[in-house]
C-alpha positions in Angstrom: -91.2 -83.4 -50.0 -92.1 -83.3 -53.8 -93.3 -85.7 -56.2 -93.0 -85.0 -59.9 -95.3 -87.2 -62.2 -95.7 -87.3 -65.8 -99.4 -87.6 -66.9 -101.7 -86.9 -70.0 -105.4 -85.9 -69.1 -108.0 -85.3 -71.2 -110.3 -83.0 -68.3 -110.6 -79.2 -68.7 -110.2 -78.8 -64.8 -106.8 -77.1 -64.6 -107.1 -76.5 -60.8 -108.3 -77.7 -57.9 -107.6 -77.4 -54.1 -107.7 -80.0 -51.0 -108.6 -79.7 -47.6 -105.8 -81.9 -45.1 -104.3 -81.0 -41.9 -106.1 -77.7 -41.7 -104.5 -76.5 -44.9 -105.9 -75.8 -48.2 -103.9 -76.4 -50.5 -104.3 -74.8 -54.3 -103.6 -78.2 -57.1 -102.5 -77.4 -60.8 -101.8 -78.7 -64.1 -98.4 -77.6 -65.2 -97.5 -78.2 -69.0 -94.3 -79.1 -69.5 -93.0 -75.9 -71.6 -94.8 -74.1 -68.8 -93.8 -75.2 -65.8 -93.6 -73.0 -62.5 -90.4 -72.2 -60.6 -89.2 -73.9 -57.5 -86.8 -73.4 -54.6 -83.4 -75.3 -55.0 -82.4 -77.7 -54.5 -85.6 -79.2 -56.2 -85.0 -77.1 -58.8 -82.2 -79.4 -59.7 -84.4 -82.5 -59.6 -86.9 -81.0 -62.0 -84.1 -80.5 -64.3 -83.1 -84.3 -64.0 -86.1 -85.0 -64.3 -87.1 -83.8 -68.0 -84.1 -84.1 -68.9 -84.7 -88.2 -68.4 -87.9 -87.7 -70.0 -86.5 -86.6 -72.7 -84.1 -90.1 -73.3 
């Protein structure tokens, strides 16, 4: 499952990581003109998704 979310911070930490379920798991900032790839079909939803933004 993914979440996207569309947030402004003001904090100079661009990573971070979490401990859960025996997993760490790495947390990043993404900029919007920046943002990482990701498998499809997600993909897909990111591209809904700024477009959206973008109305």
């Amino acid at each position: 499952m993914r979440h996207f979310y569309h947030l402004q911070a003001n904090s100079k930490l661009n990573e971070w990581a979490i401990e859960t379920d025996q997993h760490t798991f790495k947390l990043f900032w993404a900029p919007l003109e920046n943002l990482p790839l990701i498998v499809s079909p997600q993909d897909k939803w990111l591209a809904y998704f700024l477009k959206e933004l973008k109305q």
